[in-house]
C-alpha positions as CSV (number, residue, x, y, z in Angstrom):
1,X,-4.9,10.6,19.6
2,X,-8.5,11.5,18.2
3,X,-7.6,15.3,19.2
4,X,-4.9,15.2,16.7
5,X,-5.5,17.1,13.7
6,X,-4.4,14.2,11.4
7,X,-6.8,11.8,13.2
8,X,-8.9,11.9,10.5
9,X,-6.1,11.2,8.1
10,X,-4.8,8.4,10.2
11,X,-8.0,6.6,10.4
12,X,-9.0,6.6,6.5
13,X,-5.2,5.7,6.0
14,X,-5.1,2.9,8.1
15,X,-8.5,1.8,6.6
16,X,-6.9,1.7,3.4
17,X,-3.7,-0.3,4.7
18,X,-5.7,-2.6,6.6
19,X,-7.8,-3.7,3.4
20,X,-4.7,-4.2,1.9
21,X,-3.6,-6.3,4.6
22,X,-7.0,-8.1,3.9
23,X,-5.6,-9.4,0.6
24,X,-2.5,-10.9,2.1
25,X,-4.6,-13.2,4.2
26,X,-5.5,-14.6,1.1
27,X,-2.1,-16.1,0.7
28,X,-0.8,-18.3,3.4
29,X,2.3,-18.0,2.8
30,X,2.2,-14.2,3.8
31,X,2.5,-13.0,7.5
32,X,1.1,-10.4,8.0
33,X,1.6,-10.0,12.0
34,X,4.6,-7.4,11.4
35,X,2.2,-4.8,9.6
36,X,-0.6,-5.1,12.1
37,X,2.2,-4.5,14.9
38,X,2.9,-1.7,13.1
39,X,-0.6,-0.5,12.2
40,X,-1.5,-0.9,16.0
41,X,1.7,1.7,16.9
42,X,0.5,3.8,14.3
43,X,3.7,3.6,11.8
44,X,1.8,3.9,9.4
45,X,4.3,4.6,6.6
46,X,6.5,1.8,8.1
47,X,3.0,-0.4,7.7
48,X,2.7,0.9,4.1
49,X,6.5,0.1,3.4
50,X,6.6,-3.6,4.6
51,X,3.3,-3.9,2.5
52,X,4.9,-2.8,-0.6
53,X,7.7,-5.3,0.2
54,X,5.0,-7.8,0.7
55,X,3.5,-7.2,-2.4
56,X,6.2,-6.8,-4.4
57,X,7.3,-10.3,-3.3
58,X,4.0,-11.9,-5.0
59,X,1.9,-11.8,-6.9
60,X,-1.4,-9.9,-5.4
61,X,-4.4,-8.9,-7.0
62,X,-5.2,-5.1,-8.0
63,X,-7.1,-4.4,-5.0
64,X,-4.5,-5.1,-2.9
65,X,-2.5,-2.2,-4.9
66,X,-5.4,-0.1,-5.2
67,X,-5.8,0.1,-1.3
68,X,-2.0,1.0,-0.9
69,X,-2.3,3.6,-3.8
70,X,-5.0,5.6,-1.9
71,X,-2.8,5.2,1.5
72,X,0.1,6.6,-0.4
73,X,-2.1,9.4,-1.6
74,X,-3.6,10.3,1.7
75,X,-0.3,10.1,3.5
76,X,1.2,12.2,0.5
77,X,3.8,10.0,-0.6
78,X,4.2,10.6,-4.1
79,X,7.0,12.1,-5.4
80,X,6.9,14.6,-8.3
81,X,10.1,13.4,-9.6
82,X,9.8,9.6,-11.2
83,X,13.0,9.1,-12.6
84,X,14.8,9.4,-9.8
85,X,17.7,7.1,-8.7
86,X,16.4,5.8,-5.7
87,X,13.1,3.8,-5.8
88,X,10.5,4.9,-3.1
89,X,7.9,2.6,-1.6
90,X,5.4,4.8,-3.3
91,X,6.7,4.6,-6.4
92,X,6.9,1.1,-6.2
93,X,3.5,1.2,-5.9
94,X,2.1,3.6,-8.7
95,X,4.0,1.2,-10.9
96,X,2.4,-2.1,-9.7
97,X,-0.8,-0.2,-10.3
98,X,0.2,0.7,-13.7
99,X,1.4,-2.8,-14.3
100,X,-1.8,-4.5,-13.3
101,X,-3.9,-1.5,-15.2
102,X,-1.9,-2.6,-18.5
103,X,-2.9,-6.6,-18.0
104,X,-6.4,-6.0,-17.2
105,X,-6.3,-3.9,-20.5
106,X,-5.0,-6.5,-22.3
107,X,-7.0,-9.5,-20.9
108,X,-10.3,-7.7,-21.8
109,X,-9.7,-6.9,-25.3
């Protein structure tokens, strides 16, 4: 797998996905087992999907979204279109970051 030309793509995505992972362990009542089964496979945009889920089920601190925005950007997720019907993972995403930009704004002032 190191021959590949992604390899070096993979390996600062995963980094990315697996700090975000590191939030969830934080929270007990997340399980995180399915995304490392995933990460260890190297699904990596499956691992990045069931972490959005994750996320989206609670409430996680900015890292956590942080790490998964810059997985989404290596792995080139974002779409150009936002308002489209259907909600990708990645979307979901930008707009938690957005969301937790816009109360860390708000808190400080």
């Amino acid at each position: 797998m190191t021959d590949h030309p992604l390899a070096s793509s993979w390996t600062t995505t995963r980094d990315h996905l697996t700090a975000a992972m590191s939030c969830l362990t934080e929270t007990a009542e997340i399980d995180p087992s399915g995304v490392q089964e995933w990460l260890d496979h190297n699904e990596l945009g499956l691992a990045f999907d069931d972490l959005v889920d994750l996320g989206h089920d609670h409430e996680l601190p900015l890292a956590f979204w942080q790490h998964l925005d810059e997985a989404a950007r290596e792995m080139n997720l974002y779409s150009s279109v936002l308002d489209k019907p259907h909600l990708t993972s990645a979307d979901l995403c930008r707009r938690h970051i957005a969301a937790a930009s816009e109360s860390d704004d708000t808190h400080a002032e």
